[in-house]
C-alpha positions in Angstrom: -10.9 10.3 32.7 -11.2 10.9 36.2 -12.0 14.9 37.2 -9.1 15.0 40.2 -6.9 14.5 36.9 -8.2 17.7 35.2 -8.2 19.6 38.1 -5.8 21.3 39.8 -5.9 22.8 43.3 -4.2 25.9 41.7 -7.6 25.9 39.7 -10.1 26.8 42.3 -11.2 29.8 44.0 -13.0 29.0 47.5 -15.2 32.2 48.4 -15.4 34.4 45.1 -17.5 37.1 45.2 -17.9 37.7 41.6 -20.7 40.5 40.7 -22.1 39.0 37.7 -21.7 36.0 35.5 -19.0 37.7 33.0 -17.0 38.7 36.3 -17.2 35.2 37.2 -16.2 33.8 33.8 -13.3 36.2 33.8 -12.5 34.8 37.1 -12.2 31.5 35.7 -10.8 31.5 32.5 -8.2 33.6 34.4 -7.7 30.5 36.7 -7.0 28.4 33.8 -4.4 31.2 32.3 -3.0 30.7 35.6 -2.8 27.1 35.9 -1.1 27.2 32.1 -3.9 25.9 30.3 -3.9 27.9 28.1 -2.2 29.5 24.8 -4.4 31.9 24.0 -6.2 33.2 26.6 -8.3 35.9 24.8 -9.3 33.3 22.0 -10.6 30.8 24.7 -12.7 33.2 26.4 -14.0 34.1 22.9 -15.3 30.6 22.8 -16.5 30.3 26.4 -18.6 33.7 25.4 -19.9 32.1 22.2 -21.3 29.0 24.4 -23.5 31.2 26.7 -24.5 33.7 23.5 -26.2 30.4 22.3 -27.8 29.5 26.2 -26.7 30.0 29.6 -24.7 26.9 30.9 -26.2 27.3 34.1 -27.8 23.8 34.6 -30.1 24.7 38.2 -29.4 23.5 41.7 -27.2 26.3 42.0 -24.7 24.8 39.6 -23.4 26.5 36.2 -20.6 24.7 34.1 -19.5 26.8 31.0 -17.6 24.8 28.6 -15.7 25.7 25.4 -13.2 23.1 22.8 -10.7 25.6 21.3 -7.4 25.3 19.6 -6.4 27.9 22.1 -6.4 25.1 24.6 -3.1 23.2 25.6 -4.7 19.8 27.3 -7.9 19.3 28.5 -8.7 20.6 31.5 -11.2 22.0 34.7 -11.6 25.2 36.8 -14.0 25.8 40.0 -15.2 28.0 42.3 -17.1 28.9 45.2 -19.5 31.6 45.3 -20.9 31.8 49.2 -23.4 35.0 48.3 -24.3 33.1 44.8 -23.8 35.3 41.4 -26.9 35.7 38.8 -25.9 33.0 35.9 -29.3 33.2 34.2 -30.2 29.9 35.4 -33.3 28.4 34.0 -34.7 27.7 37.9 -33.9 31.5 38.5 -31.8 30.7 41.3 -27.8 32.1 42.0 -25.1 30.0 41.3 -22.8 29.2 44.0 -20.4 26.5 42.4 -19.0 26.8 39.0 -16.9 24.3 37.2 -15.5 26.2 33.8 -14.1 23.2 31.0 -11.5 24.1 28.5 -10.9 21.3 26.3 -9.0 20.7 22.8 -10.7 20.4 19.4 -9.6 16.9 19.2 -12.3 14.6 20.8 -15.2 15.3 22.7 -13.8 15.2 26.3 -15.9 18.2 27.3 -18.7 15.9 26.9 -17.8 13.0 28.9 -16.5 15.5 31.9 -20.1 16.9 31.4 -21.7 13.7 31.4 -19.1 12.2 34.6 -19.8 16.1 36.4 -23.5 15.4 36.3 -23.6 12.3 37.8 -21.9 13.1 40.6 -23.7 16.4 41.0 -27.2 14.8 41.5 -25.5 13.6 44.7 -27.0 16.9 47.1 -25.0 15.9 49.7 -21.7 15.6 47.8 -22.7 19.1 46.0 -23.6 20.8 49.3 -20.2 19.2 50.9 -18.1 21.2 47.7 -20.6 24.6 48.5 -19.4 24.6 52.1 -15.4 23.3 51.1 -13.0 25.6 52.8 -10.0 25.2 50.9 -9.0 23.7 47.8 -7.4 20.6 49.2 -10.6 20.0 50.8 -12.3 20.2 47.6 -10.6 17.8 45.7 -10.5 15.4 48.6 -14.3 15.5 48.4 -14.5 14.8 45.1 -11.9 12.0 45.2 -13.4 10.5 47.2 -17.0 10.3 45.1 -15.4 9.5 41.8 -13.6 6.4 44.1 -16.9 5.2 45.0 -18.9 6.0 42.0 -16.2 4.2 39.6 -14.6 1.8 41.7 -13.8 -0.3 38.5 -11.5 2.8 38.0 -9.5 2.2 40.7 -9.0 -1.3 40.3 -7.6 -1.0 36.7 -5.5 2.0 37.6 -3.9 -0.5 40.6 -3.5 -3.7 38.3 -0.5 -2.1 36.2 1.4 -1.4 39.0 1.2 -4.9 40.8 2.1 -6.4 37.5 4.7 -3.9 36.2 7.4 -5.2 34.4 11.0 -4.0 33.9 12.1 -3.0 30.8 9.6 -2.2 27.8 6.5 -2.5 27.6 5.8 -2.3 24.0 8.1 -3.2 21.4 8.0 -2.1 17.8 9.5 -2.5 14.5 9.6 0.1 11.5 10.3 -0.1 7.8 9.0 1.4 4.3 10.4 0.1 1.3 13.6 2.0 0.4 14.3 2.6 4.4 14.7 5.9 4.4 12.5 8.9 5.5 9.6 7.1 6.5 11.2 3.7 8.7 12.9 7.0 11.2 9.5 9.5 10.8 7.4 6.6 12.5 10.2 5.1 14.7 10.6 8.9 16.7 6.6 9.3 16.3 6.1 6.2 18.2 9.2 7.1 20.8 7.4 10.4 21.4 4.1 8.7 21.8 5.4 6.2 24.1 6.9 9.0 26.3 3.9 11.2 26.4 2.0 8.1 27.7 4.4 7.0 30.3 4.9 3.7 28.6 8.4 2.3 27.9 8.6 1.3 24.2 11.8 0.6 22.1 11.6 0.8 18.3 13.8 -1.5 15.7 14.2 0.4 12.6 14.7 -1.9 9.3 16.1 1.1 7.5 18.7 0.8 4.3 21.7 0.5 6.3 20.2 -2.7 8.0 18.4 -3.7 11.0 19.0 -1.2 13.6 18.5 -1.2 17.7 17.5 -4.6 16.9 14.6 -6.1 19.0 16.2 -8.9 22.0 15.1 -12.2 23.0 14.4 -11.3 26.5 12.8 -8.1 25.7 10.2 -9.6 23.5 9.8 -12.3 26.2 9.0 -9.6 28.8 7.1 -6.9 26.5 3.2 -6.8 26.4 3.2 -6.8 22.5 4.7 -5.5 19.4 3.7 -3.0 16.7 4.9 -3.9 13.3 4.8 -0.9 11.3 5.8 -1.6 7.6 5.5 -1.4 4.0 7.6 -4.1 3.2 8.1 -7.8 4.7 10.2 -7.9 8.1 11.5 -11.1 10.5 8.2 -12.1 12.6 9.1 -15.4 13.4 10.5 -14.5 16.6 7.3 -12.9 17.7 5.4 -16.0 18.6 2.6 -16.3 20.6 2.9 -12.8 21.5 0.2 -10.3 20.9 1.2 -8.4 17.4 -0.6 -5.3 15.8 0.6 -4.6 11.8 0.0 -2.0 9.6 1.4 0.2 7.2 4.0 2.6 8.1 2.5 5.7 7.9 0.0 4.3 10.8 3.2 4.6 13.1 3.7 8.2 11.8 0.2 9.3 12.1 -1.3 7.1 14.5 1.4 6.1 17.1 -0.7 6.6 20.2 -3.5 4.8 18.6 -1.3 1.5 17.6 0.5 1.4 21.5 -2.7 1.8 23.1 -4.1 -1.4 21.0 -0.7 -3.1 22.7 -1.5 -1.8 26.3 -5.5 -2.3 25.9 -5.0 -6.1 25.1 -6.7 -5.9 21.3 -3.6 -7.1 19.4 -4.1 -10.7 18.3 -1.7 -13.5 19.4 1.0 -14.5 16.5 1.4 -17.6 15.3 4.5 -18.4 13.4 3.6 -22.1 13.0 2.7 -22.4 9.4 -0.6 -24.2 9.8 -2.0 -21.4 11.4 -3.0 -17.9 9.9 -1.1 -14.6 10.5 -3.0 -13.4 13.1 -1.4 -10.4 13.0 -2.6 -9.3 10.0 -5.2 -7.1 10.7 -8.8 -6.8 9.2 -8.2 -4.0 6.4 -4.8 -6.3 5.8 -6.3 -6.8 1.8 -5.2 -9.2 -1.1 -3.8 -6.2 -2.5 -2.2 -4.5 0.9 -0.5 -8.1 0.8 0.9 -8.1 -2.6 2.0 -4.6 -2.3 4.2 -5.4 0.7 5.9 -8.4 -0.7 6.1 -6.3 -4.2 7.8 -3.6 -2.1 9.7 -6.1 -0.5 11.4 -7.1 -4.4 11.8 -3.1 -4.6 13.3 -1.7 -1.3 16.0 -4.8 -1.9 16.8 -4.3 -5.6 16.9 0.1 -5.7 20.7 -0.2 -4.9 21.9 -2.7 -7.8 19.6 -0.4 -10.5 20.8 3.0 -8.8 24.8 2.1 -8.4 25.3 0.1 -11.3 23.2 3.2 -13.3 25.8 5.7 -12.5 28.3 3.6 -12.9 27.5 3.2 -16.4 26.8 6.7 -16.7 30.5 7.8 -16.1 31.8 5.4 -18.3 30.3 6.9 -21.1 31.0 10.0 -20.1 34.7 8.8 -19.9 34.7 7.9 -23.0 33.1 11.1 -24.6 35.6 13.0 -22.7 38.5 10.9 -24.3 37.2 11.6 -27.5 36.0 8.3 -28.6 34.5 7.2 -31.9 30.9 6.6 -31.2 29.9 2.9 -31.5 28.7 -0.1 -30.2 31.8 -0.6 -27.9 30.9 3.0 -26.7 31.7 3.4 -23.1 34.2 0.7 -22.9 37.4 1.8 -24.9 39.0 3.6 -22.8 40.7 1.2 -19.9 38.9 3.6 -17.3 35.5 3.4 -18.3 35.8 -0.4 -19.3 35.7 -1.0 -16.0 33.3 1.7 -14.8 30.9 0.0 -17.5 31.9 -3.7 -16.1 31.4 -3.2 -12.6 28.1 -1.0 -13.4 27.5 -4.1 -15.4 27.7 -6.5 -12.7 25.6 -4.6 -10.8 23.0 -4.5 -13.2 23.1 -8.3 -13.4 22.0 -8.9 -10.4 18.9 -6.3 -9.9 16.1 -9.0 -11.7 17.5 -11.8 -9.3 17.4 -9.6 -6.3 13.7 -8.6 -7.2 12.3 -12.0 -7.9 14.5 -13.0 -5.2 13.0 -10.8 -2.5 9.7 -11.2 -3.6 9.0 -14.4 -2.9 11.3 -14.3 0.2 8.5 -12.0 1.2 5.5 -15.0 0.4 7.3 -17.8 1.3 10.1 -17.0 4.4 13.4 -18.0 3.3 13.1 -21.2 1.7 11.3 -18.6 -1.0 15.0 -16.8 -1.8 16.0 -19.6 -3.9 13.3 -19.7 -5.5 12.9 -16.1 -6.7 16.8 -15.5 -7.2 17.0 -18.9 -9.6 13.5 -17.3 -11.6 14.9 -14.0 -11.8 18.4 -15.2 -13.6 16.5 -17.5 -15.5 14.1 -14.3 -16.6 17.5 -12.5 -17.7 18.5 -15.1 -20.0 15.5 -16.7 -21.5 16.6 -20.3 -20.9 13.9 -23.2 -22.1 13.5 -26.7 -21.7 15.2 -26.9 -25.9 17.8 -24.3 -25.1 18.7 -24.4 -21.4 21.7 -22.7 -22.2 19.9 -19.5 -23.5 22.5 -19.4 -26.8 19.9 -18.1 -28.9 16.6 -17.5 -27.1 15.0 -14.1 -25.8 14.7 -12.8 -22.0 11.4 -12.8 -20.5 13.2 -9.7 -18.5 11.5 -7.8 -16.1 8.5 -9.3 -16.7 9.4 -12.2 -16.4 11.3 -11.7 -13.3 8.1 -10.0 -11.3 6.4 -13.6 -12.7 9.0 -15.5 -11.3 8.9 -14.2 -7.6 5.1 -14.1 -7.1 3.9 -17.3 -8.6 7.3 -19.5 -7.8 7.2 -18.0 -4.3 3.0 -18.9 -4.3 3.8 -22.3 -5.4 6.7 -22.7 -2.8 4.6 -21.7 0.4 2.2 -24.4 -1.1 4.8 -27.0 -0.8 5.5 -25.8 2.6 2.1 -26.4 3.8 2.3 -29.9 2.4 5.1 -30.7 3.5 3.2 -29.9 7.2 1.7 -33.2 7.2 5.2 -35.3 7.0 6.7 -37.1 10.0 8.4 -34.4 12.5 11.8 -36.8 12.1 12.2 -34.9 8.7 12.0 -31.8 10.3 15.1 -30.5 9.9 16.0 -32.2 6.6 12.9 -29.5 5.1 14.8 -26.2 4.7 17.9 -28.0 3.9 17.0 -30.5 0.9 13.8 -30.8 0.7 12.4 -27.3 0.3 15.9 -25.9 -2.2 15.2 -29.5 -4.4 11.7 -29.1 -5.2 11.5 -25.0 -5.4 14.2 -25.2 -7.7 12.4 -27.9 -9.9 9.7 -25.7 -9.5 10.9 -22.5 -10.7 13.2 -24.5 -13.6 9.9 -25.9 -15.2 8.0 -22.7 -14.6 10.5 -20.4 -16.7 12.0 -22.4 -18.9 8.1 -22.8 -20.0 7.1 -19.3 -19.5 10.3 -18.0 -22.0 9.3 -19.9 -24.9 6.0 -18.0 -25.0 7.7 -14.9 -24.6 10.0 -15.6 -27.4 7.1 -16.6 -29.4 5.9 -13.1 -28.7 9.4 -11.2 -29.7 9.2 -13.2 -33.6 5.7 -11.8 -33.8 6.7 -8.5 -33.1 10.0 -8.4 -34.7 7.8 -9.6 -37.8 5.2 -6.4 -37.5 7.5 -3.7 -37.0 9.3 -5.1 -40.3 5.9 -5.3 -42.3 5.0 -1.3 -40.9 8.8 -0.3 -42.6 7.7 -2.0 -45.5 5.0 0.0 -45.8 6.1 3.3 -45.7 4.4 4.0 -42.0 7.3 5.5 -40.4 5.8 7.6 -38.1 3.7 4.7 -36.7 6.6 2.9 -36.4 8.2 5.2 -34.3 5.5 5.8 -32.3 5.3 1.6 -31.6 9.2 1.8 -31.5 9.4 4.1 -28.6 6.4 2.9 -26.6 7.7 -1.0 -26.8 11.0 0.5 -25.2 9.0 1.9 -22.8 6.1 -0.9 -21.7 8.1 -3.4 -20.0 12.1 -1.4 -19.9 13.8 -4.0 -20.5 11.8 -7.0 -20.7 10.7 -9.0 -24.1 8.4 -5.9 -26.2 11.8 -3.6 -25.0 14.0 -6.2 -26.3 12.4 -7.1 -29.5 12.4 -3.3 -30.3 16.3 -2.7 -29.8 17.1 -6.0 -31.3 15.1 -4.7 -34.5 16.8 -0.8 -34.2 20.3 -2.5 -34.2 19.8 -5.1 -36.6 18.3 -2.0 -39.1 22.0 -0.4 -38.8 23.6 -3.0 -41.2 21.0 -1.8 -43.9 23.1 1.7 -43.6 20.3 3.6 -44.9 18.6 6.6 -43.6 15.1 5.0 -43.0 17.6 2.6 -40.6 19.0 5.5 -38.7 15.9 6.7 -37.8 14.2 3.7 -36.6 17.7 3.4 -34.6 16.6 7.3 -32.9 13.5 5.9 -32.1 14.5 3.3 -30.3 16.7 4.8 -28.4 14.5 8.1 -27.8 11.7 5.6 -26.4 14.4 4.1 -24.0 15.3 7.5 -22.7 12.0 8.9 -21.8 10.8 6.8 -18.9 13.6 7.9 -16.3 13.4 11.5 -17.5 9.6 11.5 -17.4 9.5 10.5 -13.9 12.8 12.6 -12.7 10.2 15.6 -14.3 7.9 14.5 -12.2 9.2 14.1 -9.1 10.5 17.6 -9.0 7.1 19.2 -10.4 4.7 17.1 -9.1 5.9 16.4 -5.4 3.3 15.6 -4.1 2.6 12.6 -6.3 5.3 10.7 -4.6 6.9 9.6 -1.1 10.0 11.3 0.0 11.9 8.7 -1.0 10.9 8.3 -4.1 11.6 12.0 -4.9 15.1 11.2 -3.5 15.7 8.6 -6.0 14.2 9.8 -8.8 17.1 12.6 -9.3 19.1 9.9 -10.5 16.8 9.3 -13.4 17.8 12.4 -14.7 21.4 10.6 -15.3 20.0 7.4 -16.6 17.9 8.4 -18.6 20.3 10.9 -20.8 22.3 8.1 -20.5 19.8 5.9 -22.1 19.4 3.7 -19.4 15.6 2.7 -19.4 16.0 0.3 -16.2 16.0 3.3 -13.9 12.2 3.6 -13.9 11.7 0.3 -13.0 11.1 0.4 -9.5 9.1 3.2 -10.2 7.1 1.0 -12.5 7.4 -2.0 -10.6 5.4 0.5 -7.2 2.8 1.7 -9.5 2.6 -0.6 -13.0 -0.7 0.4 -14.2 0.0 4.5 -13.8 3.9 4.5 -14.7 4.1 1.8 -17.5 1.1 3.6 -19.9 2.1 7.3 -18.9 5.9 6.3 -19.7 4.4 4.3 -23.0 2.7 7.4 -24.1 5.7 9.8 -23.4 7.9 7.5 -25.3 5.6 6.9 -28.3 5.6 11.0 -28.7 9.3 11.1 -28.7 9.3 7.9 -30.9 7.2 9.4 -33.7 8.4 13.1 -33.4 12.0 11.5 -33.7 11.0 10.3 -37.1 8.8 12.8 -38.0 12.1 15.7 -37.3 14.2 13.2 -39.6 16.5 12.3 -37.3 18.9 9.5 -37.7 21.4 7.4 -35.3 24.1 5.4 -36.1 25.1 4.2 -32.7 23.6 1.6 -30.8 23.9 3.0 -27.2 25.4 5.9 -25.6 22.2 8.5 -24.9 22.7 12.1 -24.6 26.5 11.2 -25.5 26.6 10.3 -28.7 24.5 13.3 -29.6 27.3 14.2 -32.4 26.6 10.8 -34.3 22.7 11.9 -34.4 21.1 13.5 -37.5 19.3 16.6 -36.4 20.7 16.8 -33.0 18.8 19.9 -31.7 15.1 18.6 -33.2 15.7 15.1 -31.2 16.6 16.7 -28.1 13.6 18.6 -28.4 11.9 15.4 -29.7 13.3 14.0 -26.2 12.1 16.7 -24.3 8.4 17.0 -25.4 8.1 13.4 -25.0 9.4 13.5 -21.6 7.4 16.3 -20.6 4.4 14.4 -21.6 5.3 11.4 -19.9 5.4 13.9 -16.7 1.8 15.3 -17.8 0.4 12.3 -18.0 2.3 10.5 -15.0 0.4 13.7 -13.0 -3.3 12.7 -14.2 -2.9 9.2 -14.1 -1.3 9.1 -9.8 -2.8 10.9 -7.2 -1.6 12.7 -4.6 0.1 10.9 -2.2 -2.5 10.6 0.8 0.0 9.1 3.0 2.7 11.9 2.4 0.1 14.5 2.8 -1.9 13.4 5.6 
């Protein structure tokens, strides 16, 4: 930072004739009010007073440069001036100072010291200080010491000419923003690094990979002409077209937080080059780029892309019960779908929900393995939904692996896929182009085939066992347990195989018609319910526990889970498995056993808060429901931290 761009000639006073040194310190903090340095002037001079209280700043050779870092200061900044009769500054050699330099600078940094450290090497020059003593206007001043930075620092001079013979037209820096459900956070850091970009003087355009699409998408030509790209993300985006240029990633709320930082790396050269070729590694990535950053991305990846199908088809379910409550409906297992209307609310809510484990798996490994990966996870993720094996491809009579499953399917078929990929490196460059056609569809979906329809076996293996327990803990007169198991097996995996053998066992207990029946029957479906509301709770009482988006979305649990629709904290569980799943487990367990502790019964199979009139004890299991959701909330709030990113 050269000292001609701190000072302005507005800023010195040739010939003061201060009378002491607080007279000339009023002179020049009033110099720096006067060049708008300043937003508090009285606060500034507070801090250039607490300086001298702890030693003058007089440094001999007739020189004294007060300095003081204060909030009260807009940018940093210099003021001078001449004192021809020299003023008493308490300098240690005892002489008068006759040039003054005062520093305001902010609390960000340490500028003050390297203008102290630059100020004193060109002050040892006598010659050069005598030359300023003797200056007779301020032009002449700064001309003087123009001239000694150029020759003390001609490096300077050089690098701040080499920009301008190579200037190019159009951006500079190129970016690209996205978080996982591409809301707030994709748009904070996109107008963060606009702003940043403006301040600096350097042209940047942003591409925001937000939940309506790709927008202000990045050009061929302008990533041909651009110096480099910042990738600011949570989630995977298209980087293919950024090779061999230099690329810096990180996470999102870098872009938000850091966006001078990140174009600076761009403009300073110390983004690595990309390489898209396969054979070579991201080096994009940067060093603090962990295992664990990377399966979070591609996990968010599965997330971001799958939040519409779960939040949609949710409501969409959700009116058709309420359709049919409205129309006075006989509560059953056809609940929801009698009336024509809410039939085919419930259908296309249904459809919907069909597709959110394919989209998830699908996405997932997208994320690992580029697009050849897509099969791969969508093919896992239905075959996750319906449990197919290598005896019963057809799924007639076998149980889904679920979610689960699904998450299984995208990680380790998507792994196994960018494996074949890099073997498939070494064959002749003639079969090129046959790779993402035939080769790379055939073998992934041979892969994912044999991986599932191995993988659901085990997991029906694992419903038989359970189905088995929870019968022997009926047996045995251990209701309450079995409650408390009920409810937390709805809640563990919300939808998957422990949630499936639980609500398989509630329903099939209704053709028994007995009380003991109806209540395992409440405490199924009270364990299904308490997950979405648990986290809606939480959301709106613990904010700062989650993103913006997330507090967005999780309103809608409210809905789904009175509507017991357990899939809605999903996404929630899918971001954060190993807080959400055992707080929601917990929560549900207390409802669970409370549910049969109260003596509450259920003859319906479905329906939530709506088929509260078929329910034994209706007010005792909605307060059943609600201490077990508030618990799910308390513990949700010990288990997750605050949010560093959304509080930083």
């Amino acid at each position: 930072m050269r000292i001609t761009d701190l000072l302005k000639k507005e800023g010195i006073r040739i010939g003061a004739a201060p009378a002491s040194k607080a007279e000339a310190i009023d002179i020049l903090v009033g110099l720096h009010e006067a060049c708008g340095n300043l937003v508090d002037t009285a606060a500034y001079k507070e801090g250039i007073l607490a300086r001298e209280a702890m030693g003058t700043t007089a440094i001999g050779m007739e020189i004294a440069i007060p300095h003081a870092k204060s909030e009260a200061v807009k940018a940093p900044a210099l003021t001078a001036i001449t004192v021809p009769a020299g003023v008493d500054y308490e300098s240690p050699d005892g002489d008068p100072c006759k040039l003054v330099f005062m520093i305001a600078a902010t609390t960000d940094g340490d500028v003050h010291m390297e203008v102290l450290a630059r100020m004193m090497q060109l002050l040892m020059d006598m010659e050069f200080t005598q030359g300023l003593k003797d200056a007779k206007t301020p032009e002449e001043f700064l001309a003087l010491i123009d001239a000694k930075e150029t020759e003390k620092f001609p490096e300077e001079v050089k690098a701040a000419a080499a920009p301008a013979a190579e200037k190019k037209d159009g951006y500079r820096v190129l970016a690209v923003t996205a978080c996982p459900t591409g809301i707030a956070h994709t748009y904070m850091a996109a107008e963060a690094l606009a702003k940043a970009g403006e301040k600096l003087g350097i042209p940047i355009k942003v591409e925001t990979n937000g939940s309506g699409g790709a927008k202000n998408v990045l050009t061929a030509e302008e990533i041909a002409n651009c110096d480099g790209i910042i990738i600011a993300a949570d989630k995977s985006v298209e980087t293919a077209r950024f090779d061999g240029k230099p690329v810096w990633s990180t996470k999102v709320a870098d872009g938000i937080h850091k966006p001078e930082e990140l174009i600076n790396k761009i403009v300073n050269g110390e983004a690595p080059v990309f390489k898209a070729d396969k054979k070579a590694v991201a080096a994009a990535e940067t060093a603090d780029e962990s295992f664990g950053r990377k399966l979070y991305k591609h996990l968010m990846n599965g997330v971001s892309h799958m939040l519409p199908f779960v939040v949609a088809g949710g409501i969409f379910i959700a009116i058709a019960f309420l359709i049919d409550a409205a129309a006075g409906v006989e509560m059953g297992s056809s609940f929801g779908s009698v009336t024509p209307v809410a039939a085919w609310f419930k259908a296309m809510g249904g459809y919907a929900f069909n597709f959110m484990l394919p989209i998830l798996a699908g996405f997932i490994a997208m994320s690992i393995a580029d697009r050849p990966g897509l099969l791969v996870g969508v093919v896992g993720g239905v075959l996750a939904s319906s449990g197919a094996t290598f005896a019963d491809p057809g799924a007639a009579a076998t149980t889904p692996s679920g979610f689960l499953g699904a998450l299984l399917a995208g990680f380790v078929a998507g792994w196994l896929l960018k494996q074949l990929e890099k073997a498939c490196d070494r064959l002749p460059h003639a079969l090129e182009g046959l790779k993402p056609v035939l080769i790379y569809p055939l073998a992934g979906l041979g892969i994912v085939s044999v991986m599932m329809c191995a993988v659901n076996p085990i997991m029906g293996v694992l419903n038989n066992a359970l189905s088995s327990g929870l019968q022997w803990l009926n047996q045995n007169n251990l209701g309450i347990v079995l409650g408390c198991i009920l409810g937390a097996m709805m809640s563990i995996d919300m939808g998957g195989p422990l949630n499936k053998a639980a609500y398989v066992f509630g329903t099939g207990m209704l053709a028994a018609a007995t009380t003991e029946s109806y209540q395992v029957m409440a405490s199924v479906m009270i364990g299904g319910m308490v997950p979405p509301l648990a986290i809606a709770l939480s959301t709106i009482f613990f904010k700062n526990r989650w993103t913006d988006d997330e507090r967005k979305n999780g309103i809608v649990n409210i809905v789904m889970g009175l509507s017991f629709i357990t899939e809605g904290a999903i996404p929630y569980a899918a971001s954060y498995p190993l807080k959400v799943i055992p707080a929601c487990a917990i929560g549900a367990a207390v409802a669970g056993g409370l549910s049969w502790l109260f003596g509450c019964t259920l003859m319906a199979p479905h329906g939530g808060i709506f088929v509260v009139p078929t329910i034994g004890k209706p007010l005792l299991y909605l307060l059943a429901l609600a201490i077990g959701a508030v618990v799910g909330m308390l513990m949700l709030a010990v288990l997750k931290r605050p949010n560093k990113a959304e509080n930083a």
